[in-house]
C-alpha positions as a Python dict, from the first residue, in 0.01 Angstrom:
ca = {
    (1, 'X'): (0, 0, 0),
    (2, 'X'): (-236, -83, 270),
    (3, 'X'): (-371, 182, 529),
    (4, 'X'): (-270, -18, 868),
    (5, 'X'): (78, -45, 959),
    (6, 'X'): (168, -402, 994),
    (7, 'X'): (146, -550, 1342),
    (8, 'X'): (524, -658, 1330),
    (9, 'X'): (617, -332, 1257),
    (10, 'X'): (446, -127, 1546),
    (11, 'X'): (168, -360, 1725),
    (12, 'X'): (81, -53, 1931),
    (13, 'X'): (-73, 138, 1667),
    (14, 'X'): (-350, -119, 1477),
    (15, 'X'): (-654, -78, 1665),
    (16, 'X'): (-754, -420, 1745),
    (17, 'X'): (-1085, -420, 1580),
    (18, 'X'): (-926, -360, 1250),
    (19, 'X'): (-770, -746, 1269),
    (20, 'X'): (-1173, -842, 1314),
    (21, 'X'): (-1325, -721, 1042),
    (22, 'X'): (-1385, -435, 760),
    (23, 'X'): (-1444, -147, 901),
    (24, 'X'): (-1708, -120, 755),
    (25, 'X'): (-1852, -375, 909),
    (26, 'X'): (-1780, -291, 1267),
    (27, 'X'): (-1899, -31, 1500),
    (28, 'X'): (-1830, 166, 1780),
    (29, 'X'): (-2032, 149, 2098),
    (30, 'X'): (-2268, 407, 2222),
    (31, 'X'): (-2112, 628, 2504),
    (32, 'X'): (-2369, 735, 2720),
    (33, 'X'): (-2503, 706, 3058),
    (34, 'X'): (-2696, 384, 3185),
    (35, 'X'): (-2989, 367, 3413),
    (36, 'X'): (-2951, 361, 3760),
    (37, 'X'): (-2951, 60, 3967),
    (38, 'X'): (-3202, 14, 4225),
    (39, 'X'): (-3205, -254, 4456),
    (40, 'X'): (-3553, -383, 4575),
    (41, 'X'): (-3436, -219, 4924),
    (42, 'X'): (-3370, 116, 4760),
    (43, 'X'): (-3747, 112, 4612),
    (44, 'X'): (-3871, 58, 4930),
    (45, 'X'): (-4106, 334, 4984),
    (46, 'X'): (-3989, 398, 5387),
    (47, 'X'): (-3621, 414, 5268),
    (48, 'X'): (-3736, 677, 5044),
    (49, 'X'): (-3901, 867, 5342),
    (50, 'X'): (-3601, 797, 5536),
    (51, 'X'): (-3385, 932, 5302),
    (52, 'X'): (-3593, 1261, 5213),
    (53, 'X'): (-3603, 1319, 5567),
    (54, 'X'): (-3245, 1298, 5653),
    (55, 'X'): (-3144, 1523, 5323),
    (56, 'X'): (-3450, 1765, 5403),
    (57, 'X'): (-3421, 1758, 5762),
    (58, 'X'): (-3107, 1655, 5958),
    (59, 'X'): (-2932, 1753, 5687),
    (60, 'X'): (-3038, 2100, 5742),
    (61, 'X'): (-3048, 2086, 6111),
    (62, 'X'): (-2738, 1991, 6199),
    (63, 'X'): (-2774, 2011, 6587),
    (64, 'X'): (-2969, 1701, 6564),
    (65, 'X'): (-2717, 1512, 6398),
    (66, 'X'): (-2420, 1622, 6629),
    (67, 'X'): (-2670, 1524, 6922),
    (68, 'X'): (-2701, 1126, 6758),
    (69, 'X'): (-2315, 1156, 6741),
    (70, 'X'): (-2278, 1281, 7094),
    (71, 'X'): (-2508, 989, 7212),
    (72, 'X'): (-2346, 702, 6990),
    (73, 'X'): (-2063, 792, 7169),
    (74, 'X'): (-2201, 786, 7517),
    (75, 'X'): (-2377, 493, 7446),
    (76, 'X'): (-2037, 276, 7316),
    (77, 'X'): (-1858, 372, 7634),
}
């Protein structure tokens, strides 16, 4: 008796892989997590800065940033 169930008797249960090959001559992939993408903009050294600024600075500050709101706004009027 083989160990799949035939695929005209319930096609939801054989994995697909097992109509490939043995199994023992398949495998799964790796899970795991991939490096990040960086763009060439995102190595930019002065988008660094600008971003360690903002998350060290306005970040913490947050008069400064409701002040930039405050004058986007003015200045779209």
């Amino acid at each position: 008796m083989p160990h799949l169930i035939s695929n005209l008797v319930e096609k939801a249960y054989t994995p697909f892989t097992a109509k490939l090959a043995p199994r023992h001559l398949w495998s799964k992939p790796q899970l795991g997590r991939r490096p990040q993408k960086v763009t060439r903009f995102g190595a930019d050294p002065t988008v660094k800065a600008t971003w360690r600024f903002i998350r060290r600075w306005v970040a913490q500050n947050h008069k400064l940033y409701y002040t930039y709101v405050l004058i986007c706004k003015l200045e779209s009027n």
